[in-house]
C-alpha positions in Angstrom: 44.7 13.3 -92.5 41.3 11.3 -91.7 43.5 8.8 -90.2 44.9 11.0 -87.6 41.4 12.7 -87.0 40.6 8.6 -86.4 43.5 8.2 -83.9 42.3 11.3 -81.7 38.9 10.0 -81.6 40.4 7.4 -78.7 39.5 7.6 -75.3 43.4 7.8 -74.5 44.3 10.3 -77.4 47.2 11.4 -74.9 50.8 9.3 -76.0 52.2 7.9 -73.4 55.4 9.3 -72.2 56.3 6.8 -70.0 54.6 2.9 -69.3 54.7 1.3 -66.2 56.2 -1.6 -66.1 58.0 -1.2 -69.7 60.1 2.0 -68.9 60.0 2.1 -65.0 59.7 -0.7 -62.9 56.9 1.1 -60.5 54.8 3.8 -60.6 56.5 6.2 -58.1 59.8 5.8 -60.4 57.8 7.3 -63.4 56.3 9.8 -61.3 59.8 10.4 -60.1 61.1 10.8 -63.7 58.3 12.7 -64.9 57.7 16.3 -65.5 55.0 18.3 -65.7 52.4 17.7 -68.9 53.4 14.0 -69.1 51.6 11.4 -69.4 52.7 8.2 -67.5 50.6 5.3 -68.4 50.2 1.7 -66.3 49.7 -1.5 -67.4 46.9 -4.0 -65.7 48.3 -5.0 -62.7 48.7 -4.8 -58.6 51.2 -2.2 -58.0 51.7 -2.3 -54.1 53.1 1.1 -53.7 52.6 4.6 -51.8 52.5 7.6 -54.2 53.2 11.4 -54.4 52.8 13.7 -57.2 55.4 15.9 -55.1 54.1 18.9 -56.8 54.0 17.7 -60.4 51.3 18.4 -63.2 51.1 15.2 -64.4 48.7 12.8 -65.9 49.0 9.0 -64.4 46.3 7.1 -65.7 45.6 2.7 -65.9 45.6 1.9 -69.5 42.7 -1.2 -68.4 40.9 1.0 -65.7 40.2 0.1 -62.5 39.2 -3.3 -62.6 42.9 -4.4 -63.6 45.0 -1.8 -62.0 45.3 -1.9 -58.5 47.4 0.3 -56.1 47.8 -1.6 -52.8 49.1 1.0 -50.0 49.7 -2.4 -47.8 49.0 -0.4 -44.5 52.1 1.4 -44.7 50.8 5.1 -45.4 48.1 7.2 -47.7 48.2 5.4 -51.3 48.5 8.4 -53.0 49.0 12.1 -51.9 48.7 15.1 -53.5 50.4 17.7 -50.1 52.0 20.0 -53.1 50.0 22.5 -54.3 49.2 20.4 -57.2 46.1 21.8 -59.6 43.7 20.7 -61.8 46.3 19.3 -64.3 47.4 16.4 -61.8 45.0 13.6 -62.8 44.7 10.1 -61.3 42.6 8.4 -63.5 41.8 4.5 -63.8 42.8 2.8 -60.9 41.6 0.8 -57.6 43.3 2.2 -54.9 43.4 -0.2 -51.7 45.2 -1.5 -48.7 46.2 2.3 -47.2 46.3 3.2 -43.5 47.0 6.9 -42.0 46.4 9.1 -39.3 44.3 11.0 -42.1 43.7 9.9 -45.4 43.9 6.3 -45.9 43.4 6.0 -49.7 43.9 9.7 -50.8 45.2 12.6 -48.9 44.8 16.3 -50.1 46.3 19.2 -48.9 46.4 22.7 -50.0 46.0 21.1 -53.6 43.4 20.7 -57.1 43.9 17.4 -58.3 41.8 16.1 -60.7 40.3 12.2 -60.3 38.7 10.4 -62.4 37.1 6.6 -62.8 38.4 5.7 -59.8 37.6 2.9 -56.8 38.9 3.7 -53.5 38.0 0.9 -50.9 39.0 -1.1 -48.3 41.1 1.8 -46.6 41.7 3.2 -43.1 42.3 6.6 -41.3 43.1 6.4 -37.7 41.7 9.8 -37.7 39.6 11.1 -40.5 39.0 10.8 -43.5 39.1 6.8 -44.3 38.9 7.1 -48.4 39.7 10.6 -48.9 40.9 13.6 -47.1 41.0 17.1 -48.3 42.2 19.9 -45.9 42.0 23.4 -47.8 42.2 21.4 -50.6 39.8 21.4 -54.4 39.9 18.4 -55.7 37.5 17.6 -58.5 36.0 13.6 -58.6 34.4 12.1 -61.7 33.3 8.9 -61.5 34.8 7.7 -58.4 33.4 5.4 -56.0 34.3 5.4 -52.5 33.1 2.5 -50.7 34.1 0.1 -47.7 36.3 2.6 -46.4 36.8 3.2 -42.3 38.0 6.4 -40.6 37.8 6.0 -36.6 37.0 9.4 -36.3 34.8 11.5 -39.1 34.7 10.6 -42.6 34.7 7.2 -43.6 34.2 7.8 -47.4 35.6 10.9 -47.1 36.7 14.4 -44.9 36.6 17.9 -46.4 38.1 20.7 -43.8 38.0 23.8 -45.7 37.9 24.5 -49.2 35.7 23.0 -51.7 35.0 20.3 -53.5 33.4 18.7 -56.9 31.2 15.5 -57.1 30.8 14.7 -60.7 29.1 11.0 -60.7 30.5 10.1 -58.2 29.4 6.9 -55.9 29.7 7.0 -51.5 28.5 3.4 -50.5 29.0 1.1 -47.3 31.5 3.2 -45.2 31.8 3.6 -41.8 33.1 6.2 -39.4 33.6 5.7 -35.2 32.0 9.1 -34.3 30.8 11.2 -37.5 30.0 11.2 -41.3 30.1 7.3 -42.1 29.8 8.8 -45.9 31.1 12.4 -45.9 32.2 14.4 -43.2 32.5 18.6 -43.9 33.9 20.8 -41.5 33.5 24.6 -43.6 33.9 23.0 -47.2 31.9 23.8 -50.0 30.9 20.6 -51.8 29.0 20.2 -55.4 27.1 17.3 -56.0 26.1 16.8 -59.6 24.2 13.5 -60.1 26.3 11.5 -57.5 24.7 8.6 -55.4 25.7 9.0 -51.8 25.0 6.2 -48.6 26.9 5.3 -45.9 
């Protein structure tokens, strides 16, 4: 009995239900396979992909953290989107996500949805419009431990864009973005946001 108490005390007490690369080749074909209350876990590695939790309750998380398990959007769209109505049981957790361009939204794109993210780095992304790292529209997303840095929105937002809604900072880091008009760091247009001990810059 100790033993399992033991096992729980783990940081991922969560099994895995499915392991990228083991049981799906990519990410978005455990995502694809999952359903809701899963738990799909990644392996290190650069996964250049474009994601969508399309609505599920899921739990997708880097076994290795950010430092070894990167998302690369490779220009071609938002790396990951949560456009759904997802809630607070869709977690991203451990991962760099990179490499996205959109018209809004470059590494993340919200909509109408409460995901929950957590030790994440979002960097090196673009939003022709807003919102270079994140975008939330009517969205109430909740971010723990998430930097959003280097990011560029040629509009409003660099780090990020909140238009309605609200939002939760928990720890989280805005550093060394940029935007062509407004908000090189965060950009609110009638959003509620909460900052609890977050460090926010450019």
């Amino acid at each position: 009995t100790t033993g399992d108490d033991d096992t729980t005390g783990d940081d991922d007490q969560d099994p895995c239900t499915w392991t990228v690369p083991d049981d799906h080749a990519t990410i978005a074909d455990a995502l694809a396979a999952a359903v809701d209350g899963e738990v799909i876990c990644v392996r290190a590695g650069t996964y250049p992909e474009l994601l969508d939790f399309g609505g599920k309750e899921v739990h997708l998380l880097g076994l290795d953290g950010p430092a070894a398990t990167v998302v690369d959007g490779g220009g071609a769209g938002s790396v990951v989107r949560f456009v759904s109505s997802e809630g607070p049981d869709a977690v991203l957790e451990g991962f760099t996500l990179t490499g996205g361009e959109a018209g809004d939204g470059g590494g993340i794109h919200v909509e109408s949805a409460a995901p929950t993210l957590i030790d994440l780095v979002v960097e090196f992304n673009r939003a022709s419009n807003d919102g270079g790292g994140l975008y939330s529209e009517q969205g109430a997303p909740t971010l723990s431990g998430v930097i959003l840095r280097n990011n560029l929105a040629d509009d409003d937002g660099g780090g990020a864009f909140f238009e309605g809604g609200t939002a939760l900072f928990d720890g989280a880091t805005v550093a060394d973005n940029e935007a062509g008009w407004d908000g090189g760091g965060l950009f609110l247009m009638e959003a509620q946001i909460d900052l609890t001990a977050s460090d926010l810059e450019g």
